[in-house]
C-alpha positions as a Markdown table, in Angstrom:
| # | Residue | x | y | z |
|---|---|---|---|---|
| 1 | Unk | 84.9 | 185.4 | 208.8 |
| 2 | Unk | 88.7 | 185.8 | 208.5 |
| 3 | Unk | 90.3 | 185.8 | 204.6 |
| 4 | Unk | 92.5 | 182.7 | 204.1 |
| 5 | Unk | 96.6 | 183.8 | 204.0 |
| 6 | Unk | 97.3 | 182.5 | 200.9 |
| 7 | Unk | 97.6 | 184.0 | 197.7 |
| 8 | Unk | 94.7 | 184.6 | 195.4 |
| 9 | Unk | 96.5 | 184.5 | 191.7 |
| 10 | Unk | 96.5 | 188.2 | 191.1 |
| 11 | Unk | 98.6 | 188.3 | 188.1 |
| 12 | Unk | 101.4 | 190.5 | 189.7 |
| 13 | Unk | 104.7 | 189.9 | 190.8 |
| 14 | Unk | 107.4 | 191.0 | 192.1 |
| 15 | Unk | 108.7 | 193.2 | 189.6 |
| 16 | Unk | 105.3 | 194.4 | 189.0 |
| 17 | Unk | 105.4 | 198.3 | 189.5 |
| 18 | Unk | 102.7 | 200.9 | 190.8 |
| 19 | Unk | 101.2 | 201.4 | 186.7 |
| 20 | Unk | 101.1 | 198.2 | 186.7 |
| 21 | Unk | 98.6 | 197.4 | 189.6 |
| 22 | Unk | 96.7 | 200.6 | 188.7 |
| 23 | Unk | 96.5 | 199.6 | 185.1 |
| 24 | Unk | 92.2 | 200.8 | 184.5 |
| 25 | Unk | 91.9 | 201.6 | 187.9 |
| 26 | Unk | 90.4 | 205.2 | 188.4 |
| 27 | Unk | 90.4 | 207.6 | 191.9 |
| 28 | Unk | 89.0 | 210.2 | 190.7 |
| 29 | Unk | 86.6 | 211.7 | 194.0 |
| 30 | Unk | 89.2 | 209.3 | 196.0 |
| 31 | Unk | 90.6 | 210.8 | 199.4 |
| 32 | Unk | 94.1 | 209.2 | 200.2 |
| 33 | Unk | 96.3 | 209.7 | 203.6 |
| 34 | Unk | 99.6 | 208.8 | 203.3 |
| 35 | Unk | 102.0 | 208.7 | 206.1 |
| 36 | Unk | 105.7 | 209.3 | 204.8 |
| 37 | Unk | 104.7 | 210.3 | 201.7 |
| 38 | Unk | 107.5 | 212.4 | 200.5 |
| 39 | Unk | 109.9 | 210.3 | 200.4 |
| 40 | Unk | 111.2 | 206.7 | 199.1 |
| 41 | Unk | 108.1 | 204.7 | 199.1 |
| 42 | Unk | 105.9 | 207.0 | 200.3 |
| 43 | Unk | 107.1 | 209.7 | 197.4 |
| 44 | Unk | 106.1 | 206.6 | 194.9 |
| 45 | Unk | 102.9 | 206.0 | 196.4 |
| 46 | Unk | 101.7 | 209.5 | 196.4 |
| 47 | Unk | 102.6 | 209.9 | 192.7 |
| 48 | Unk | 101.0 | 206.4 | 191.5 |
| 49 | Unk | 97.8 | 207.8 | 193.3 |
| 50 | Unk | 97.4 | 211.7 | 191.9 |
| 51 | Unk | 98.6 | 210.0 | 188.7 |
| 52 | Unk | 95.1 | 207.7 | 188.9 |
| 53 | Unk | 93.2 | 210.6 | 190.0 |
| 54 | Unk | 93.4 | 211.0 | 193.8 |
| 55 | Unk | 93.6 | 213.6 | 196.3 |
| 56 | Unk | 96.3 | 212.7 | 198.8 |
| 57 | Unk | 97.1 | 214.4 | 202.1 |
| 58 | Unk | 100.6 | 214.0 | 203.2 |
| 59 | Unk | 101.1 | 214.3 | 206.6 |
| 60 | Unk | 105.2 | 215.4 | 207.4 |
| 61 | Unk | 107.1 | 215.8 | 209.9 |
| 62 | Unk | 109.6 | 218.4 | 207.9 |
| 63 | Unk | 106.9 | 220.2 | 206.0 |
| 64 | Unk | 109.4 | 222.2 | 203.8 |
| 65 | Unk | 111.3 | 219.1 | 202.8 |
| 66 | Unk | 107.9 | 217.5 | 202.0 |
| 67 | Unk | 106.8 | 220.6 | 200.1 |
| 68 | Unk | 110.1 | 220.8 | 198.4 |
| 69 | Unk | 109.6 | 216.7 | 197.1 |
| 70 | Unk | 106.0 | 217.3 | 196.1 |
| 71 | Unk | 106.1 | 220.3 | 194.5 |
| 72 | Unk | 105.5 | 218.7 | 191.1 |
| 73 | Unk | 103.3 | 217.0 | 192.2 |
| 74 | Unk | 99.8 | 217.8 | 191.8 |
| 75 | Unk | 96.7 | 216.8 | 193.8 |
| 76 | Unk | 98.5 | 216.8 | 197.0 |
| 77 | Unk | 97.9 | 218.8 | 200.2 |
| 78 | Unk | 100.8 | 218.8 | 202.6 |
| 79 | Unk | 99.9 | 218.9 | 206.7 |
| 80 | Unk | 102.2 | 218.9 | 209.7 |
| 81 | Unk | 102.5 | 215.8 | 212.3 |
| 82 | Unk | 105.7 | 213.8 | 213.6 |
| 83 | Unk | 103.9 | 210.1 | 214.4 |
| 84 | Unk | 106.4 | 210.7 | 217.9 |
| 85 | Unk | 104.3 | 213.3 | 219.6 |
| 86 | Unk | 100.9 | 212.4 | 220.5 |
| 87 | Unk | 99.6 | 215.8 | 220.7 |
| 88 | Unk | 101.0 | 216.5 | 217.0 |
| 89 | Unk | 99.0 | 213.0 | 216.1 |
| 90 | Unk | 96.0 | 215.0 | 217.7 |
| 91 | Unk | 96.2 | 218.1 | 216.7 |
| 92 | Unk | 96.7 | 216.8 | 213.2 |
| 93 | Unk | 93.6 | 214.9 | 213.2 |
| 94 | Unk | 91.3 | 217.9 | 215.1 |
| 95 | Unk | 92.5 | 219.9 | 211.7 |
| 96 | Unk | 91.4 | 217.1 | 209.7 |
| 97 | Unk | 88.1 | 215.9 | 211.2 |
| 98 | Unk | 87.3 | 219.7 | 210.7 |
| 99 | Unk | 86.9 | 219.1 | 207.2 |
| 100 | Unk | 84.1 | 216.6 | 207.5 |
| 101 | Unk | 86.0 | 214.4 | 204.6 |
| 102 | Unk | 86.1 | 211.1 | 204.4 |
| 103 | Unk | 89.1 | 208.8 | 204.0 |
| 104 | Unk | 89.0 | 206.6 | 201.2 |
| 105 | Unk | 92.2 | 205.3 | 201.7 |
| 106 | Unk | 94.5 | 205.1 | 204.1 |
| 107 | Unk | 98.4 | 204.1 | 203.8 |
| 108 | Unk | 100.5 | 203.6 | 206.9 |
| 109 | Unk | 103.8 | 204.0 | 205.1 |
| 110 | Unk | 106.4 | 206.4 | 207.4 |
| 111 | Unk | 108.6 | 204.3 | 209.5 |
| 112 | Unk | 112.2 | 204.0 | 211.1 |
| 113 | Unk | 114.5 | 201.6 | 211.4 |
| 114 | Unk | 117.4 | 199.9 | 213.0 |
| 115 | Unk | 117.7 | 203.5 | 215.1 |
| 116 | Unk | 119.6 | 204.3 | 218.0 |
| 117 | Unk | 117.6 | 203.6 | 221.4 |
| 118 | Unk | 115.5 | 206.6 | 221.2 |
| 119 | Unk | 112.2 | 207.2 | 223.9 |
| 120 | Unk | 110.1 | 209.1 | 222.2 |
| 121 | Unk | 106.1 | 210.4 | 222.9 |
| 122 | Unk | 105.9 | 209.5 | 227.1 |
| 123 | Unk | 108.6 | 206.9 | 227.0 |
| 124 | Unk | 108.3 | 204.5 | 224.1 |
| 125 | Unk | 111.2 | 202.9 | 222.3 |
| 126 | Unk | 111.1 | 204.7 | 219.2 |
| 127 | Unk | 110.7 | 202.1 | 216.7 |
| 128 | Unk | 108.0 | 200.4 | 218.5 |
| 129 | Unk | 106.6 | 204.0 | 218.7 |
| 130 | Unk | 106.9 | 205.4 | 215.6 |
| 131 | Unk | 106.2 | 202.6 | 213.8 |
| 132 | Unk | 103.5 | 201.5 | 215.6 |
| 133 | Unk | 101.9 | 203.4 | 218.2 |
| 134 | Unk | 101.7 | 206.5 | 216.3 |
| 135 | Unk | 100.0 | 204.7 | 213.8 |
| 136 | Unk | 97.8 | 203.5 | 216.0 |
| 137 | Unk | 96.7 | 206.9 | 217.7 |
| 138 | Unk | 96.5 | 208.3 | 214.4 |
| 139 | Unk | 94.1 | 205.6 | 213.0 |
| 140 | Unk | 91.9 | 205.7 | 216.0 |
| 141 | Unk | 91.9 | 209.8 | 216.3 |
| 142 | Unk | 91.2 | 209.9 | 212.5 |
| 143 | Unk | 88.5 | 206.5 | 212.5 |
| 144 | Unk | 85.3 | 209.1 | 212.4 |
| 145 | Unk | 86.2 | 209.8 | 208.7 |
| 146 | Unk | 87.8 | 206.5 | 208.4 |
| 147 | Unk | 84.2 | 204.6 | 208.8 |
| 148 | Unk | 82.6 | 207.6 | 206.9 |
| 149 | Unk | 84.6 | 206.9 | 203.6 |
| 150 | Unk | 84.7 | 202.3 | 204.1 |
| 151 | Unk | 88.3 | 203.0 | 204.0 |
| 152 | Unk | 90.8 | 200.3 | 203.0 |
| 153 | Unk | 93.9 | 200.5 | 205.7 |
| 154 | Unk | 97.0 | 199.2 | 204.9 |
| 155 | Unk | 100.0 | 199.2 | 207.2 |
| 156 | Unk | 104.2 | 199.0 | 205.5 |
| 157 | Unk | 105.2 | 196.4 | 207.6 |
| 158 | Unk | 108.6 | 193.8 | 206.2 |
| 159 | Unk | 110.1 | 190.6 | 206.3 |
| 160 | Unk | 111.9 | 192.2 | 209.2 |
| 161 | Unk | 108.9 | 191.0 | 211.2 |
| 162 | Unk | 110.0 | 187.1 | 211.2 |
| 163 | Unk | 113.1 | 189.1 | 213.3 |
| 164 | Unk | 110.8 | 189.4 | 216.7 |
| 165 | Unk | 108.0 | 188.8 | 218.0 |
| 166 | Unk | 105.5 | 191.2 | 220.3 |
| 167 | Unk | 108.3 | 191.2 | 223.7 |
| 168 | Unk | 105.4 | 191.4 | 225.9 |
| 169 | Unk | 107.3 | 191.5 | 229.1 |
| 170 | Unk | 109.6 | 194.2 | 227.4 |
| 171 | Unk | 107.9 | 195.9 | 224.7 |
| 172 | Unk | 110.1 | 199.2 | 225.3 |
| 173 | Unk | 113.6 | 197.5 | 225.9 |
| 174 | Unk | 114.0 | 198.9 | 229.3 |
| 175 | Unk | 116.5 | 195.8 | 229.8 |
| 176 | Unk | 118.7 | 196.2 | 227.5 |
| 177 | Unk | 118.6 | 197.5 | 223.6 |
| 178 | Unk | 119.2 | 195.7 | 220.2 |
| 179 | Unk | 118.1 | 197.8 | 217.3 |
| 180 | Unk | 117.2 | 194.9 | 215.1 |
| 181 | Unk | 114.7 | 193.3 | 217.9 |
| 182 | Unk | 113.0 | 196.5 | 218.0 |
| 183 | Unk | 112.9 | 196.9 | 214.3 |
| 184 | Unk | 111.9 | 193.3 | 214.2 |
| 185 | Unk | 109.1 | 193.8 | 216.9 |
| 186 | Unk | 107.7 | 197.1 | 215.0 |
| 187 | Unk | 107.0 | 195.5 | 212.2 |
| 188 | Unk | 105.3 | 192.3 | 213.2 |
| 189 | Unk | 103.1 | 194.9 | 215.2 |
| 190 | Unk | 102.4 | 196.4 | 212.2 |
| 191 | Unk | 101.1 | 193.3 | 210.4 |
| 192 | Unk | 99.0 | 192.6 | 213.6 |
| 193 | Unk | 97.5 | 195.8 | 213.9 |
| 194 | Unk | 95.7 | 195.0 | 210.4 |
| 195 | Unk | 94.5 | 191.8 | 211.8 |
| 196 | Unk | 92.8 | 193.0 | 214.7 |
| 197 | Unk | 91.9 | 196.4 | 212.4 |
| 198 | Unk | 90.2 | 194.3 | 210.1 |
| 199 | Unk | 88.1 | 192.7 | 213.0 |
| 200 | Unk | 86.8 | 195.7 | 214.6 |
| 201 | Unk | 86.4 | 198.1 | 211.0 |
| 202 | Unk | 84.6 | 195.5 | 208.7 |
| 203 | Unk | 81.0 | 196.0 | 210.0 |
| 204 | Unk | 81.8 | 199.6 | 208.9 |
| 205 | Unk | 83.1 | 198.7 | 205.5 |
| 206 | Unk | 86.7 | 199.3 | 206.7 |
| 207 | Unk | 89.1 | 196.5 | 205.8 |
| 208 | Unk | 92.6 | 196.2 | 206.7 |
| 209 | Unk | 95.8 | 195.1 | 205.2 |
| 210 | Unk | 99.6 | 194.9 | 205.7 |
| 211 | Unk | 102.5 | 194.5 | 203.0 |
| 212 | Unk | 106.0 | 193.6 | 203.0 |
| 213 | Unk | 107.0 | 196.1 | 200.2 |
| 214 | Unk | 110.1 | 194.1 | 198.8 |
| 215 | Unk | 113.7 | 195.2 | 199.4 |
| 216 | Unk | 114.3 | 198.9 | 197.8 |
| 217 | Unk | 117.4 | 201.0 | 198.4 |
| 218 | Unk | 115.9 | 204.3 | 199.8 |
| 219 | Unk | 116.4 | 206.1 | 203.4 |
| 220 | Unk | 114.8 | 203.9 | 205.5 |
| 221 | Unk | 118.7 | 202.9 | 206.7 |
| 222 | Unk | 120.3 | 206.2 | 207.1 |
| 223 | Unk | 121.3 | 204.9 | 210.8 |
| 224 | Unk | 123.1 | 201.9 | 209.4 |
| 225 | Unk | 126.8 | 202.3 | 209.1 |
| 226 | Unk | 128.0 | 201.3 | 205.6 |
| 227 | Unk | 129.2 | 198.0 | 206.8 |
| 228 | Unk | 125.8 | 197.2 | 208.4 |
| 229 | Unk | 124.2 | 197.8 | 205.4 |
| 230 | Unk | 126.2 | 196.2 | 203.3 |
| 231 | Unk | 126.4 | 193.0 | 205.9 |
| 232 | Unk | 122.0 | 193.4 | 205.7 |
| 233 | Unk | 122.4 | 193.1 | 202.1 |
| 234 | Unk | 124.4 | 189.7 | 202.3 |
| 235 | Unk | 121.7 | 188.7 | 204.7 |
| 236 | Unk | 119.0 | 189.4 | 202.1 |
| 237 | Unk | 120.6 | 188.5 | 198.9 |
| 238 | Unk | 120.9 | 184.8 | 200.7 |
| 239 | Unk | 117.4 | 184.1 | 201.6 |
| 240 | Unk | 116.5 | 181.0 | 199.3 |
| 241 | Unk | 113.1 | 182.7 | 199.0 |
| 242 | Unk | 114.6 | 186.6 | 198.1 |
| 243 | Unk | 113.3 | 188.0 | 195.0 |
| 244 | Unk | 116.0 | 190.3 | 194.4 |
| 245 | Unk | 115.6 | 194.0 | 194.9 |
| 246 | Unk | 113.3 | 196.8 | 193.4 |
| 247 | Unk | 112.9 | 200.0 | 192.7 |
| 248 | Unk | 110.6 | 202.6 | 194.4 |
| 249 | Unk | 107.9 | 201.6 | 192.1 |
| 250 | Unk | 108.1 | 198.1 | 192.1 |
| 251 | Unk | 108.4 | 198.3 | 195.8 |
| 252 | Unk | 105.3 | 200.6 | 196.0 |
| 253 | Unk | 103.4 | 198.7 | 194.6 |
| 254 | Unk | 101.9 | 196.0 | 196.6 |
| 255 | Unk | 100.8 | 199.0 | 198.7 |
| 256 | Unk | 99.2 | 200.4 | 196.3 |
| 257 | Unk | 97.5 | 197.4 | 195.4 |
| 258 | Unk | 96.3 | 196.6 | 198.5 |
| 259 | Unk | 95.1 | 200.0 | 199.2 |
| 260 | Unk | 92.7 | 200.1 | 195.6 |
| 261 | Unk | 92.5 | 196.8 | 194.0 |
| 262 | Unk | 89.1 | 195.2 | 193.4 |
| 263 | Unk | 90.4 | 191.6 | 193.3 |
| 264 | Unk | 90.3 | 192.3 | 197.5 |
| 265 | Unk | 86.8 | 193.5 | 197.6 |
| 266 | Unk | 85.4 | 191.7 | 200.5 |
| 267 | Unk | 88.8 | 190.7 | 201.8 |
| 268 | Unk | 91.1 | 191.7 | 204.5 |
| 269 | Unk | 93.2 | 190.9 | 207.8 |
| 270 | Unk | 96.3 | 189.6 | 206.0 |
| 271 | Unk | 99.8 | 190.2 | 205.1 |
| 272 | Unk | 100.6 | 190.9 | 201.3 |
| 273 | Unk | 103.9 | 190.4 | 199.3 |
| 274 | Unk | 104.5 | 191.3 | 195.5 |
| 275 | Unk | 101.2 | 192.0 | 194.5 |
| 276 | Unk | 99.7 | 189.3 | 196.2 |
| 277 | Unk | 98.5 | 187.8 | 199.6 |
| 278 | Unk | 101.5 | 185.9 | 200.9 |
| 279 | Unk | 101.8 | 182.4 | 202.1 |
| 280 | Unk | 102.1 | 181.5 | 205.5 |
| 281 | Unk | 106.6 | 181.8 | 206.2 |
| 282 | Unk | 108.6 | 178.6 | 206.0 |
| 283 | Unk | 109.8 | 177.7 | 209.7 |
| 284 | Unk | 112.9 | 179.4 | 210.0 |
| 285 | Unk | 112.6 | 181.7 | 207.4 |
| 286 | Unk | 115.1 | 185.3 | 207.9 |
| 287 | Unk | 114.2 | 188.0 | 206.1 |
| 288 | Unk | 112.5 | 186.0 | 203.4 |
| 289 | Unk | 109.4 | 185.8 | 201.6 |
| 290 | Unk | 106.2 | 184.8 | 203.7 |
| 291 | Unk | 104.7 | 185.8 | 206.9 |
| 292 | Unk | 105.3 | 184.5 | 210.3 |
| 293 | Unk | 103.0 | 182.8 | 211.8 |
| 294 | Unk | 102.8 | 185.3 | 215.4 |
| 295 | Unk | 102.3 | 188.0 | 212.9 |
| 296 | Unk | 99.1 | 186.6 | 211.7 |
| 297 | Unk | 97.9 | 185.2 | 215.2 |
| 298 | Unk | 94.0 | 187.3 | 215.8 |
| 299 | Unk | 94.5 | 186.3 | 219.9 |
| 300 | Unk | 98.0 | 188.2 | 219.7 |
| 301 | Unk | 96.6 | 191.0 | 217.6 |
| 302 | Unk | 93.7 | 191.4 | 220.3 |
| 303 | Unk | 96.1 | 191.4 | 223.2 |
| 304 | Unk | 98.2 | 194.1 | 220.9 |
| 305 | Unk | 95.6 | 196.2 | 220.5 |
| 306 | Unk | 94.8 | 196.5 | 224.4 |
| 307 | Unk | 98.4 | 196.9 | 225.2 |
| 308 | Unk | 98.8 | 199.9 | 222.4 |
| 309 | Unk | 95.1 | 201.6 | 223.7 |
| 310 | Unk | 96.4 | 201.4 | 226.9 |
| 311 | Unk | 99.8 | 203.2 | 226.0 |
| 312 | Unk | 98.3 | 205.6 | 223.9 |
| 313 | Unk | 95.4 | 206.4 | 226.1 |
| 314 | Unk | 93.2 | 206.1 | 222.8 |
| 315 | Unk | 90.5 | 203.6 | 223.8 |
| 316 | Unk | 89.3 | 201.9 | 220.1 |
């Protein structure tokens, strides 16, 4: 039985912050993973989740930068692995699995966009990669502890998704490059990777979820040349459905809310926006509210999942 994508009158908003969605909610006993959690949203989402009681393991690529970010932070345990190298994704979760602890929670957060063409792991367009695949290795190598704790799974995905669809004939842009395609394509396989999650993990008491976390000035666009950013911004600011931008812990917080609230007890499979399930996009709609209708599709998030299993070499 597949949740219906529209929202279910949560109460929150878009200016609702990380508090706000936690308001009453305790973690205490609760193991959290969160990917890019040093940093921008990630740095947000770790705090809102010690602050509610939470033990969260943030897994870095720049361990010392990470330790630097977090070091007020308490309740946090800092591990090494870059989501482009498949044997750090391993390695990472060997070291983990060794612990025999479940995962509670799991938040797909770190990402990269509008890059440079980049091949990173054994060839992959980086974005796709990055934002993606080494999510999807990570999930798979780490789903042992994953079933053990009926872990919620939620995946950072953006309005950048209504940019591209899954290019199945070109998935690595071996004919010819544009950063925002591939930024585009990353993200809608994000949004589809909960879908088809959400399929295979609820027998296990996993369910899955992605978010579109609002627009927030952080590093996600150190690639982007002031006049690209500012020409994005233009872009955003006139969407007839933009809701203006956030802060860290406004933008936080329909990850946060996915990941713990019990108003989605029994739910999962969709895309989330400002504390909420999102409607279905608007035809047409450009970096807007709503989600696209090939991000949602269950036949295209099958066929995704093959196509990343096969790339990977993880099997689900």
């Amino acid at each position: 039985m597949t949740t219906p994508q529209h929202k279910i009158g949560s109460g929150f908003g878009a200016r609702s912050t990380t508090a706000d969605v936690l308001a009453g909610i305790d973690l205490s006993g609760r193991l959290a993973v969160v990917t890019g959690g040093a940093s921008g949203l990630g740095l947000a989402t770790t705090r809102a989740l010690t602050q509610a009681g939470a033990r969260v393991i943030v897994p870095a690529r720049r361990r010392p930068a990470a330790e630097e970010a977090l070091k007020d932070v308490p309740g946090v345990e800092i591990e090494e692995l870059d989501l482009a190298d498949p044997r750090s994704i391993e390695s990472f979760a060997e070291r983990f699995l060794a612990s025999r602890r479940p995962i509670d929670l799991m938040i797909n957060n770190a990402g990269v966009m509008a890059s440079p063409e980049t091949r990173v792991g054994p060839g992959w367009e980086s974005q796709f990669g990055v934002n993606h695949l080494g999510h999807h290795a990570l999930v798979n190598r780490l789903w042992p502890a994953i079933a053990d704790g009926g872990a919620r799974v939620v995946s950072v995905s953006s309005n950048g998704h209504q940019l591209s669809d899954i290019r199945w004939d070109d998935v690595h842009f071996e004919n010819g490059y544009d950063k925002w395609l591939a930024y585009g394509q990353a993200k809608t396989a994000n949004a589809l990777f909960a879908v088809h999650l959400d399929t295979l993990g609820r027998d296990a008491g996993v369910r899955a979820f992605s978010v579109h976390p609002g627009t927030i000035a952080t590093s996600l666009g150190r690639h982007m040349s002031e006049k690209e950013l500012a020409d994005l911004s233009a872009m955003i600011d006139a969407s007839p459905t933009n809701t203006g931008w956030k802060t860290p812990e406004q933008g936080a917080a329909t990850q946060v809310w996915a990941a713990t609230s019990p108003l989605l007890d029994g739910l999962g499979g969709v895309y989330c926006e400002d504390g909420d399930i999102a409607e279905p996009a608007e035809p047409g709609v450009v970096l807007g509210n709503g989600v696209a209708a090939w991000a949602t599709d269950p036949e295209a998030a099958a066929r995704l999942w093959r196509l990343s299993a096969d790339l990977t070499g993880i099997p689900a």
